[in-house]
FITIDREN-81331 format. One record per residue: residue in one letter; x, y, z of N, C-alpha, C, O, CB in turn. Coordinates in steps of 0.1 Angstrom, whole numbers, plus 2048, in hexadecimal, padded with zeros to 3 digits. Glycine has a CB too. Layout:
# FITIDREN-81331
aXYZXYZXYZXYZXYZ...
# end
This chain:
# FITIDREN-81331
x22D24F55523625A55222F26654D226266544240255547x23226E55222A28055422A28554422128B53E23828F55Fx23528054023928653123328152223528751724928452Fx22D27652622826D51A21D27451321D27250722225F51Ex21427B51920C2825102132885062132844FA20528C516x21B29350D2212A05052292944FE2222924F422A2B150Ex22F28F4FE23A2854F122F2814EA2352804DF2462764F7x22527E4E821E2794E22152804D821027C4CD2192724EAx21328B4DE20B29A4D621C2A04CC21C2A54C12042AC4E8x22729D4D52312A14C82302984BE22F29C4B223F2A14CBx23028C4C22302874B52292824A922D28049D2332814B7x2192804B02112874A921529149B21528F48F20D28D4B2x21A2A04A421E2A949E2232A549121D2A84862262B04A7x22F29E49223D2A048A23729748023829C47524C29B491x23028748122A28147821F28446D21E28246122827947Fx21628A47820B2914701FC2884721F228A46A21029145Fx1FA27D47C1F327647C1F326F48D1FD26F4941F626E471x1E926A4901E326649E1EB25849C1EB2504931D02664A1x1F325A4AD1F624A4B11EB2484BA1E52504C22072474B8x1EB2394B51E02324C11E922A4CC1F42254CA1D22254B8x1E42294D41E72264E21E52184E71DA2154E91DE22F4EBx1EE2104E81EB2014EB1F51FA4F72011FA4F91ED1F84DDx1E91F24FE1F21F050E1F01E050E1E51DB5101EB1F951Fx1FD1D750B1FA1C85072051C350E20F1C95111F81C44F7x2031B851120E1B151B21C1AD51521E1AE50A2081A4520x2241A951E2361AB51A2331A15122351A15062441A8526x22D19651822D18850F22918B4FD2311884F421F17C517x21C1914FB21B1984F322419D4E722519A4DB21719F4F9x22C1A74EE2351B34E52421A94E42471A74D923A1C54EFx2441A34EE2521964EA25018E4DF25918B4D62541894F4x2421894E024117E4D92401884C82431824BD2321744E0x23C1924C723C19B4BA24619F4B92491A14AD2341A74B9x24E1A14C126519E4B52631964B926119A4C527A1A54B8x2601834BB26817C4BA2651794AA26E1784A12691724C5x2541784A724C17949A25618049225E17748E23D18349Ax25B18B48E25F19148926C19348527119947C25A19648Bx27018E48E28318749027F17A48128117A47528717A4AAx27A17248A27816A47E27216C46D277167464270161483x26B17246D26617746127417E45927917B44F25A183465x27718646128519045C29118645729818944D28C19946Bx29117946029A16F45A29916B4472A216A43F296162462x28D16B44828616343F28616D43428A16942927815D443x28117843527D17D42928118D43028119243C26A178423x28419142128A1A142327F1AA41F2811B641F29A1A5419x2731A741C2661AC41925A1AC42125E1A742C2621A8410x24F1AE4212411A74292341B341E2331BE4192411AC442x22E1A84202261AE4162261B14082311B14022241B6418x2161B44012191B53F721F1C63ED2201C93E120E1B03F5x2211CA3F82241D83F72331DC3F623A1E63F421E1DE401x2341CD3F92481CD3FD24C1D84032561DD4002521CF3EFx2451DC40E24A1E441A2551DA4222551CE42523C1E7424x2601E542626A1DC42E2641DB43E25C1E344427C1E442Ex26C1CD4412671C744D2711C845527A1C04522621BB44Bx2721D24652811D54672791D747626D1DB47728A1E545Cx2811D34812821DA4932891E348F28E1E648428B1D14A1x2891E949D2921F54A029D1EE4A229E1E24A528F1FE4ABx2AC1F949D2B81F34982C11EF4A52CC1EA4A52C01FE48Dx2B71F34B32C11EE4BE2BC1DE4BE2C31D74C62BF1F74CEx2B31D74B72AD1CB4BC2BD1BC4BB2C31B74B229C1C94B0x2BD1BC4C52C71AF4C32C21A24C62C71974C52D51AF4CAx2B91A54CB2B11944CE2A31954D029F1A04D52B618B4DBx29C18C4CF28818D4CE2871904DC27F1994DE27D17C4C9x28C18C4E82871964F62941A74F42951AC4FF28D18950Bx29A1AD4EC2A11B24F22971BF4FC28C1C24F82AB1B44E7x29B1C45042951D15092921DC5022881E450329B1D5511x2A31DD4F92A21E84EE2961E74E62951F34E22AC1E74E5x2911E24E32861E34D427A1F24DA2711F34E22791CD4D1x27F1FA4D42732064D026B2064C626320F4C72782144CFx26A2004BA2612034B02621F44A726D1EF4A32642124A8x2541F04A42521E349E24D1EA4912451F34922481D94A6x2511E548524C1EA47724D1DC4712571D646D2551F846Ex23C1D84712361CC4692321D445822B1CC4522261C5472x2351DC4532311DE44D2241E54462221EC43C2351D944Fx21C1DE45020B1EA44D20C1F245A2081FE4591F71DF44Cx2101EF4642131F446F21F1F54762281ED47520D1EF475x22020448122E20648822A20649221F20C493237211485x22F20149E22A2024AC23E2034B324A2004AF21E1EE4B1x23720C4BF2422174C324220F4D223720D4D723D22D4C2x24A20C4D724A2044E72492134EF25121B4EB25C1F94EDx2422184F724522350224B22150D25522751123B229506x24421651524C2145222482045232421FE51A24621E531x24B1FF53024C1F15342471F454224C1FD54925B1E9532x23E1ED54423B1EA55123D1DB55B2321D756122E1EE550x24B1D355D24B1CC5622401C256F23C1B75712531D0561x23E1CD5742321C95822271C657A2211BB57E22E1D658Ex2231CB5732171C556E2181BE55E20E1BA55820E1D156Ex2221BD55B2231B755121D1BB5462161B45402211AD553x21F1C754421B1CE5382271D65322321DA5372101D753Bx21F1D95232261E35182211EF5162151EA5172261DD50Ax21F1FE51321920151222220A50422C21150521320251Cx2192064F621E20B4EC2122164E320721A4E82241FE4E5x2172194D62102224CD21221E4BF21E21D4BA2142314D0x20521B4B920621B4A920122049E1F522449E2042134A5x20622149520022848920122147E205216480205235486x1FE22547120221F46321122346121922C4641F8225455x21121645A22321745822721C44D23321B44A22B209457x21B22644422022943721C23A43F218241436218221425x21A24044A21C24B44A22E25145823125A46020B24E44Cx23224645223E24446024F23D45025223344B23622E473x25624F45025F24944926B24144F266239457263253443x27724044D28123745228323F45927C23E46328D23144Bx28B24D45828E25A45E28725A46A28B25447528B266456x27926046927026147427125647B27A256484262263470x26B24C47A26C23D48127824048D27623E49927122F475x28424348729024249029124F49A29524F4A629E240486x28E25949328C26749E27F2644A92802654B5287277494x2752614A326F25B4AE2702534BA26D2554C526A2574ABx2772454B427E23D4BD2892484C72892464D328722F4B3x2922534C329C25D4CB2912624D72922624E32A326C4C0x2862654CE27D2724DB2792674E42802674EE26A27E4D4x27025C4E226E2534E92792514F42752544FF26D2494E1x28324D4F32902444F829724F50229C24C50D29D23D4EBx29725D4FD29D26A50429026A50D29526C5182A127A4F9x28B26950E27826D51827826051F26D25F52426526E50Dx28125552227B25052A28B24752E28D23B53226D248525x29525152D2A224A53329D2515432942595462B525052Ax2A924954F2AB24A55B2A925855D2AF25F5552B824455Fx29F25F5672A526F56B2B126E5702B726557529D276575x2B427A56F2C627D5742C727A5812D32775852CD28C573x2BD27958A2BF27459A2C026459A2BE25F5A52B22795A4x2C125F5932C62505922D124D58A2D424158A2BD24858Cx2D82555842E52555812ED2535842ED25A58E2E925A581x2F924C58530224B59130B25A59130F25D58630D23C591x30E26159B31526E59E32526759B32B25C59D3122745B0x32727859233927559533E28459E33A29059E344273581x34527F5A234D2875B135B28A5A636128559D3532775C6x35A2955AD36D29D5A33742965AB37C28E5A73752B35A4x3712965BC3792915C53762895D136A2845CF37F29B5C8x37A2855DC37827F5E936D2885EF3612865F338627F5F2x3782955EC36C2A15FD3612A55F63572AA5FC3742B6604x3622A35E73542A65E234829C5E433B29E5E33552A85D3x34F2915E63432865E933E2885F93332875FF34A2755E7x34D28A5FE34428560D34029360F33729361734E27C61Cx34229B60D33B2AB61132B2A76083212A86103472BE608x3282A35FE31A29E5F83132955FE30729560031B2995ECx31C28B60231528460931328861930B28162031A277607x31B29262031729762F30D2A162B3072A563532529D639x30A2A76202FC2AD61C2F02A761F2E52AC6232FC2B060Fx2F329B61A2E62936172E128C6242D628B6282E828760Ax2EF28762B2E628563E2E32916432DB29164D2F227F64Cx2E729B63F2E52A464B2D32AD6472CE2B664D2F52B264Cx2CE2A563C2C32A96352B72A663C2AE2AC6422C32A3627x2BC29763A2B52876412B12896502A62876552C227A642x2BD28F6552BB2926622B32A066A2AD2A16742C9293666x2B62A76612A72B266629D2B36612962BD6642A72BD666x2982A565528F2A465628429966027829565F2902A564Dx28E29766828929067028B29568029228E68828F28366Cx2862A06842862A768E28729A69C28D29E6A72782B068Cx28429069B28728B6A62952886A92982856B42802806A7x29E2896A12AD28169F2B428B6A12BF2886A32B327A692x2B129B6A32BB2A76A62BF2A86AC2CA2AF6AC2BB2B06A6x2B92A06B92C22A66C22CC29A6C82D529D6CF2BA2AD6CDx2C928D6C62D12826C82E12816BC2EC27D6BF2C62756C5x2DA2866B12E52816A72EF2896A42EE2956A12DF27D69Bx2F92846A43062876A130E28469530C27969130D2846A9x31528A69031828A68432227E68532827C69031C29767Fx32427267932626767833426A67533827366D31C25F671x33C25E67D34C26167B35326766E35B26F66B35325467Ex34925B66535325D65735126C65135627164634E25164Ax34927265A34628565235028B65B357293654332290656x35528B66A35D29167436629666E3672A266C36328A67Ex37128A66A37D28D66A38229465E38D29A66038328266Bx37C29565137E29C64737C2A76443832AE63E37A299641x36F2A864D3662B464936D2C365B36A2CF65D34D2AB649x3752BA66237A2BF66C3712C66773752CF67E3812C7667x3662BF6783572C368235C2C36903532C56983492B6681x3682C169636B2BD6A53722CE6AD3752D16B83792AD6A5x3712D46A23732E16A43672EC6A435D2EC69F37A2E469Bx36E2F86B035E2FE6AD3603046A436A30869F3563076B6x35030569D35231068D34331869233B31869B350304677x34432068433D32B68433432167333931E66934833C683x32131F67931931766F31732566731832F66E30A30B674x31432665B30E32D65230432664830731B64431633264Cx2F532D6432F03266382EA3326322E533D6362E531963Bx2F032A6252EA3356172DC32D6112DA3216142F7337607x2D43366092CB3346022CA33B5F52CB3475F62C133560Ax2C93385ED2CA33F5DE2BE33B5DB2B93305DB2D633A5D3x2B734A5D42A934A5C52B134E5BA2B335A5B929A3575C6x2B63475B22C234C5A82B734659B2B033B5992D63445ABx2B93525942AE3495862B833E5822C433E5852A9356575x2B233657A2B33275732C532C5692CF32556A29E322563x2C53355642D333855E2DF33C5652EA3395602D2343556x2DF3435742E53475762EC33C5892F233F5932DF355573x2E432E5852E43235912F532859A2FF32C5942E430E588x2F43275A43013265AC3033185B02FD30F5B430132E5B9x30D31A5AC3173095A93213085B83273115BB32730C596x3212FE5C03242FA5C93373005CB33C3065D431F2EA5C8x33C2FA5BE34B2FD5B934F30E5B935A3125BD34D2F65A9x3443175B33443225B13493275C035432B5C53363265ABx33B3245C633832A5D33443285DD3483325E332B3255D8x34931A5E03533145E636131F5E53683235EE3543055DEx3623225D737132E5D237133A5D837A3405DC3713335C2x36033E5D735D34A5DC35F34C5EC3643565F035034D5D8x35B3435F335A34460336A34060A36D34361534E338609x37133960137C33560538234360438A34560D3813285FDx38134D5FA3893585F73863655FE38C3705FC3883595EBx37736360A37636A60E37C36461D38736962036A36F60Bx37635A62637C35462E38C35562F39235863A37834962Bx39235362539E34F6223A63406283B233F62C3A535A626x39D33A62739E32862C39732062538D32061D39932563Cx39E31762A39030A62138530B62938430B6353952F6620x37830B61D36C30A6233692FE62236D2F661A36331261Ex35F2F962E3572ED62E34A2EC62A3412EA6333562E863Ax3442EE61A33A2F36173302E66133332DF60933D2FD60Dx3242E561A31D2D361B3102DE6143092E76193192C6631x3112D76062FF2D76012F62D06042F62C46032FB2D45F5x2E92D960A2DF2D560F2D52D26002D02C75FF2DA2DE61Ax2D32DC5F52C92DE5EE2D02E35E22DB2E75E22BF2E65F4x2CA2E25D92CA2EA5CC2D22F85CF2DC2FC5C92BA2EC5C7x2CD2FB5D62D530B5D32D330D5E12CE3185E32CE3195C6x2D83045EF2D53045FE2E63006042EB2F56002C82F7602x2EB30660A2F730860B2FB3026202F23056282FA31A606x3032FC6223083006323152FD62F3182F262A3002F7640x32130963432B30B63932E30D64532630C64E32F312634x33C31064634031265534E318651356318647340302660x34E31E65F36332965E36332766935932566F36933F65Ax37232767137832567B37233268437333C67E387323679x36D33468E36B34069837234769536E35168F36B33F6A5x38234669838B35369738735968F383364690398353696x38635368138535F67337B36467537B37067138535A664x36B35F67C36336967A36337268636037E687355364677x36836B69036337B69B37037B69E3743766A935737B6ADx37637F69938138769C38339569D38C3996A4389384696x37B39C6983743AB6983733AA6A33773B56A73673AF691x36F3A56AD3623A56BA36E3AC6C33793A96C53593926C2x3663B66C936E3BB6D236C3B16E43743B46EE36A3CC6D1x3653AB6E536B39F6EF35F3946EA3553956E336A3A3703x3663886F236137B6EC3543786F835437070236D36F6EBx34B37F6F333C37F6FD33237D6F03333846E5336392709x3283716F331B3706E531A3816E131A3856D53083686EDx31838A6EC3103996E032039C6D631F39E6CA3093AF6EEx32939C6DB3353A06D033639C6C73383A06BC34139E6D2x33138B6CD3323816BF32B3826B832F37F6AC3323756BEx31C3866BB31138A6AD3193966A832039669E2FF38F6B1x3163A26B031A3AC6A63283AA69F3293B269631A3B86ADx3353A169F33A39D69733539368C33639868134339969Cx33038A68C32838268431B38967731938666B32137968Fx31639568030F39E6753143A466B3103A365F30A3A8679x3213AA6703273AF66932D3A86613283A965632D3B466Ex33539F66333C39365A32B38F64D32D390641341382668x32238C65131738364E31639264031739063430837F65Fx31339F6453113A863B3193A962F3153AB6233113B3641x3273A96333343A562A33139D61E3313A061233F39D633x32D38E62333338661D32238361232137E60733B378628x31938661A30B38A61230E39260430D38F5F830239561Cx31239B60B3173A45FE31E3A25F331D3A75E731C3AC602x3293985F93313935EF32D38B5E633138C5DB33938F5F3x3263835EA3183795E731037E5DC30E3775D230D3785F4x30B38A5DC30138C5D53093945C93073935BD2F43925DCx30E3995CC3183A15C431C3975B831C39D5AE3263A55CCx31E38B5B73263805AF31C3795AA31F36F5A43313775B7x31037D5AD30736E5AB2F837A5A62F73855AB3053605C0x2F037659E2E437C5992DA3765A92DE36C5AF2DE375585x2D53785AC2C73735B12C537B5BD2CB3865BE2C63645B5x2BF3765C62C137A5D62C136D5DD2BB3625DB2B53835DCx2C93715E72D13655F32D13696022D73726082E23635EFx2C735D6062C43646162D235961E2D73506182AE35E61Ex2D635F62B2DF35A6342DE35C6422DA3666482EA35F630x2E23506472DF34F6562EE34E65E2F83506572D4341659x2F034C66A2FC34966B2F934767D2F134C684307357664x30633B67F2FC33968F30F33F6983193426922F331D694x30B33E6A63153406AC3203326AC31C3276A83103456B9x32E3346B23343286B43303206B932A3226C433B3286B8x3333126B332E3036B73382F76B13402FA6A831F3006B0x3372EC6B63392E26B03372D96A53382CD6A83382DF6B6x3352DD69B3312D368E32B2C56973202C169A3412CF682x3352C16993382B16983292A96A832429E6AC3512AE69Fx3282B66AB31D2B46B630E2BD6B43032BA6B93242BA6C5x3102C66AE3052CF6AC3022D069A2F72D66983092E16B5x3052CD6943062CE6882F52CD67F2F02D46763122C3686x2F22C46852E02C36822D62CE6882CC2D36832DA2B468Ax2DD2D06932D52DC69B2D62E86972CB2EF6962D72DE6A7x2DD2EB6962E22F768F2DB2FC6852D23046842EE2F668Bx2E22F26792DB2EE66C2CF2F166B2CC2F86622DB2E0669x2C62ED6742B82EE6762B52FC6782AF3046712B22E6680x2BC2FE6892B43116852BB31867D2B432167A2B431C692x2C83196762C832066E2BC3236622B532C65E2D231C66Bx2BD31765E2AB30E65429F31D65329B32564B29E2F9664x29C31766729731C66D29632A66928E32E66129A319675x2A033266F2A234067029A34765F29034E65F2B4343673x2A234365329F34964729534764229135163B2A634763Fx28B33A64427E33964527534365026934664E27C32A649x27D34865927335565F27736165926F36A655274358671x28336165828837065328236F64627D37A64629B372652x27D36863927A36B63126B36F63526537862E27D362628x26436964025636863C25337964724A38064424E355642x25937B64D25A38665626239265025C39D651261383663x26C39164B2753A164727839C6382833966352883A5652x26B3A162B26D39C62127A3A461C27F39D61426139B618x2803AD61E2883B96192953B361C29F3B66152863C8620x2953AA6272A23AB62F2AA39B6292A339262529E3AB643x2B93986292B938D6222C138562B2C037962C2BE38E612x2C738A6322D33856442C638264C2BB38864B2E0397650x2C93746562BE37165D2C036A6642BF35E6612B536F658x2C53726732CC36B67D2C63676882BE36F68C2D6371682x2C835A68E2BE3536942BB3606A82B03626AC2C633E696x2C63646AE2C236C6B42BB3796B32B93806BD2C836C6B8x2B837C6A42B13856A42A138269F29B38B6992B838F69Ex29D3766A029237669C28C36A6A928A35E6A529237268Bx28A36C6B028536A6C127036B6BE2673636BE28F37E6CFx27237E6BD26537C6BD25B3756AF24F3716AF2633886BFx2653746A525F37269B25B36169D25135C69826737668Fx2653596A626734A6A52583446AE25133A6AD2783466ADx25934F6B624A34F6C12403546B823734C6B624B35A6D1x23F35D6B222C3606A822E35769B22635969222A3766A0x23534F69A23734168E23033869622533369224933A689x23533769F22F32B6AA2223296AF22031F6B523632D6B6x2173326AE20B33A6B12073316A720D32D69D20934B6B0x1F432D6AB1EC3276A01E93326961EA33E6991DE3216A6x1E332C6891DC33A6831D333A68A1D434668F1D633B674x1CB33668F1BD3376961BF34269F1B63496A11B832A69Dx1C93446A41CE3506B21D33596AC1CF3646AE1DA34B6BDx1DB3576A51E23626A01D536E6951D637B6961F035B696x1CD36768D1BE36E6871B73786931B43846911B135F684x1B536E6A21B13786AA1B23836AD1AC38E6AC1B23776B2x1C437C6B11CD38C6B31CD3956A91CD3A16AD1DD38A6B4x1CC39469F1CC39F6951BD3A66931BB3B168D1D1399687x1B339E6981A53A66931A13AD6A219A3B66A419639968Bx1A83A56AC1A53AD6B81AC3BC6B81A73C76B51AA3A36C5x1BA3BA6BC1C13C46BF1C43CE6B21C73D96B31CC3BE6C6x1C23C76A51C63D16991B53DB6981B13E66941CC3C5686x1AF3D169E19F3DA69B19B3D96881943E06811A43F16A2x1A53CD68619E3CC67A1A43D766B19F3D766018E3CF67Fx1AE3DE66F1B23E866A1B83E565E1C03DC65F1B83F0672x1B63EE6501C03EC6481CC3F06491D53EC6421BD3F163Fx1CD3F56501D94006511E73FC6501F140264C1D840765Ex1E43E96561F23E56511F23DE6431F73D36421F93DB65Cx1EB3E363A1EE3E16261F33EB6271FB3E661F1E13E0619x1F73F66291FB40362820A3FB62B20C3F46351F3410633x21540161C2273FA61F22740562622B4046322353F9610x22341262122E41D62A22E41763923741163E22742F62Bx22241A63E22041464E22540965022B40965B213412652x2253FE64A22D3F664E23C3FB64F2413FD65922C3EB647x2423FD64325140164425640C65126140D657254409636x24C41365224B42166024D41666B25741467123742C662x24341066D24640267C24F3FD67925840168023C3F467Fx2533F367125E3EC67126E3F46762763F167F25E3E7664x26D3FA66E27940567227A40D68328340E68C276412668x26B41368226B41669227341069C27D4136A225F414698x26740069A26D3F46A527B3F16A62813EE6B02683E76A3x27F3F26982943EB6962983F269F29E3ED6A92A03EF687x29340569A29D40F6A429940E6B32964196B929B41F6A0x2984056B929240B6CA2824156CB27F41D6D42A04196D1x27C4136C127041F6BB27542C6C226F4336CA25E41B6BFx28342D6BC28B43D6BE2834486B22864466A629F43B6B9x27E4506B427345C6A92814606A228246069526746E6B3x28B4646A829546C6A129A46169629846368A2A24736ACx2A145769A2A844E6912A244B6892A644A67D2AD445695x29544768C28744368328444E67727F44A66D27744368Ex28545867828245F67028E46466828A46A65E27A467676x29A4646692AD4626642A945865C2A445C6512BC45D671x2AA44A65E2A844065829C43E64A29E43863F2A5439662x29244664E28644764628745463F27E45763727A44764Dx29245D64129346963928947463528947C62C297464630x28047064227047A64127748265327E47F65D25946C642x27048D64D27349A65C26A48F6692624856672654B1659x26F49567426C48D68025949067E25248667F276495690x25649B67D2484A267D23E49467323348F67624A4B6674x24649166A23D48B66223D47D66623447666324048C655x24A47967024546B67623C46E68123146868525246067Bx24147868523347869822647969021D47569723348D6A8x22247B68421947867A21246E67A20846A67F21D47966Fx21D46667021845967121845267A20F44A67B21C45266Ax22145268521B44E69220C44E69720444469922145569Ax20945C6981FA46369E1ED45B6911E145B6911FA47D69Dx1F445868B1EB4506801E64446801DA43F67E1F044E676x1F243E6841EF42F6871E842B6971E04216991FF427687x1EB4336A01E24396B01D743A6AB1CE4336B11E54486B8x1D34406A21C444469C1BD43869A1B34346A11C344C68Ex1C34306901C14266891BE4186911B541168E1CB426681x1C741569A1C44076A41C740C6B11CC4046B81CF3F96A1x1C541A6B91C241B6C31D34166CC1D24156D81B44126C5x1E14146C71E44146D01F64206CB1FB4206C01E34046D5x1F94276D520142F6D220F4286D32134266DE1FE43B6DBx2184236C622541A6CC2334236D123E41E6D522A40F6C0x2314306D123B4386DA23B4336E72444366EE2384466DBx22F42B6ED2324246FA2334176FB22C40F6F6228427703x23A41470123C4027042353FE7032363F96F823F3FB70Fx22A3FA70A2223EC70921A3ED6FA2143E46F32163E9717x21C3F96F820D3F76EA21B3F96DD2173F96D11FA40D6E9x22D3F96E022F3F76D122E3E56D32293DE6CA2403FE6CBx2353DF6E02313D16E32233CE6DD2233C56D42313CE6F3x2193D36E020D3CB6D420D3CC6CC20B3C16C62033CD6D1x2123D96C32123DA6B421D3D56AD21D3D36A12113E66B0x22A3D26B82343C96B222D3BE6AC22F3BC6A02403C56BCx2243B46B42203A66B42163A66AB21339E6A321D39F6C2x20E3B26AD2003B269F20A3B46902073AC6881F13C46A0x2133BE68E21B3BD6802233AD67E2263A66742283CC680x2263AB68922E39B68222739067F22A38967523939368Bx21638B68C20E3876862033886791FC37F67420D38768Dx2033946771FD39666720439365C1FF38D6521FB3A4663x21639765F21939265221C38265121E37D64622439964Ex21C37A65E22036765B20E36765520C36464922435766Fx20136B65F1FA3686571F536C64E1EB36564B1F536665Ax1F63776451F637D6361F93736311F23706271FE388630x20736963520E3616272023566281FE35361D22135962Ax1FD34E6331F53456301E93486251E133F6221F034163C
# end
């Protein structure tokens, strides 16, 4: 147990004196309450000091489990833990005239609080039915991508179908929250909130601590779309995805990245999905740190320079970058990134960046200087697209 030092330097502390450390067999520590069971019968004293002779007050029988602290009188010995498999005790003692009644028993608390069940052995209580089986269709669908071989065989198991209504197509979503330790987003919270933007019941399955996957019927989200073709449906889905982002962060302290896949089947794709969504915000974070939406068709090239060894991708950057600082420089990065979004349009590029057109054909003719290739033309912004996305996956290593 991780914690036994530091409990042991507290208590120290609070007493004023060094416990010594002793690791003796069950047979041992049993057979010392059963000694003392008996003694206690007999006589309400020990010694000549007439120090009282007392277990700890949970003791109800010479094996009980309960016993934390033996007081013979010249000595107090504290039980810490039990090691069945090996048949050991492992306890701590001191003199018993620097250990009052008081202390004795607060110690036995710090002890006993430091080494109850962690809360993941607990048994869970459910407010309700859908709270269980939506927890428990979290916890297969966990299982299951982490086990990349089963994605594409497995299907979601009857008793999740019918409740959770997967035989319909829906629209998958996943949130991710960095919310500091005070301000945690609560499953119930979030559930009120999406239901009120949606305006339906949501189907909201926790993956993680603060790791989310929902779903809404298609109609509600692309219903904007001016016809039902995949490009309508993203650019409805962005839009929706920006909305409900917003609404998101607005209600909640932290920042919260989101992915969101096209229409599908739960009840057949539900793992897959699951996954590249996963997928997607793990690139979008590691590629567009600014950006917090992170949709799996727009990160294509990024999914391909992830995929690249470092060993290749090092090349690519000392070959074709020529070794250049130039991309530690944010401005220049922010100048590219922007370029590339816009079609590397100079006019929009420089609207967006709120600098005169003159001062981007600038920084343009700068970065030409700098690695030799001019990205006003095709193939050389195509290199310098793939040299800025490979520098920044491998910066993070």
């Amino acid at each position: 147990m991780k914690f036994i030092p530091d409990l042991k330097q507290q208590i120290e502390v609070i007493i004023g004196t060094t416990l010594d450390e002793y690791e003796i067999t069950i047979e041992e520590w049993t057979q010392s309450v059963t000694n003392l069971v008996g003694l206690h019968e007999n006589s309400e004293t020990y010694g000549d000091k007439g120090e009282s002779l007392e277990l700890s007050e949970q003791t109800t029988s010479p094996s009980s489990s309960d016993v934390i602290s033996l007081n013979t009188g010249e000595r107090i010995f504290f039980k810490v833990r039990m090691n069945e498999k090996e048949e050991t005790v492992v306890c701590w003692g001191c003199a018993a005239r620097s250990i009052t009644v008081e202390r004795r028993r607060f110690i036995e608390l710090l002890i006993r609080s430091n080494t109850e069940l962690p809360d993941e052995t607990q048994p869970v209580v459910y407010e309700n039915d859908r709270e269980q089986y939506l927890t428990e269709l979290g916890l297969w669908l966990r299982e299951q991508i982490e086990e990349p071989t089963k994605q594409e065989s497995e299907t979601v198991p009857d008793r999740f179908v019918v409740p959770a209504d997967l035989n319909t197509e829906k629209i998958l979503f996943l949130l991710q929250g960095d919310t500091p330790d005070a301000h945690r987003l609560r499953s119930k919270e979030l559930n009120k909130l999406l239901e009120s933007y949606f305006g339906e019941e949501i189907v909201l399955i926790p993956l993680g601590e603060q790791e989310w996957v929902f779903m809404g019927d298609k109609e509600i989200v692309t219903e904007e779309a001016e016809e039902d073709t995949p490009d309508a449906q993203k650019d409805s889905l962005n839009a929706f995805c920006l909305g409900l982002h917003e609404l998101v962060a607005s209600e909640w302290a932290g920042v919260f990245h989101l992915s969101a896949s096209l229409p599908c089947i739960p009840a057949e794709q539900l793992v897959s999905v699951t996954a590249l969504l996963k997928e997607s915000v793990q690139l979008g974070r590691a590629f567009h740190v600014t950006q917090h939406i992170h949709l799996p068709w727009d990160l294509h090239l990024e999914r391909l320079v992830a995929s690249i060894p470092d060993e290749q991708r090092i090349r690519f950057i000392q070959e074709t970058g020529k070794d250049t600082v130039i991309l530690n420089d944010s401005e220049t990065l922010a100048t590219l990134e922007t370029f590339f979004s816009l079609d590397c349009n100079v006019s929009e590029t420089a609207k967006r960046l709120f600098i005169h057109r003159n001062t981007l054909v600038y920084r343009l003719d700068k970065i030409k200087q700098e690695i030799g290739y001019d990205v006003r033309h095709f193939e050389s912004a195509v290199l310098v697209q793939f040299l800025l996305l490979m520098y920044k996956v491998t910066k993070k290593h």
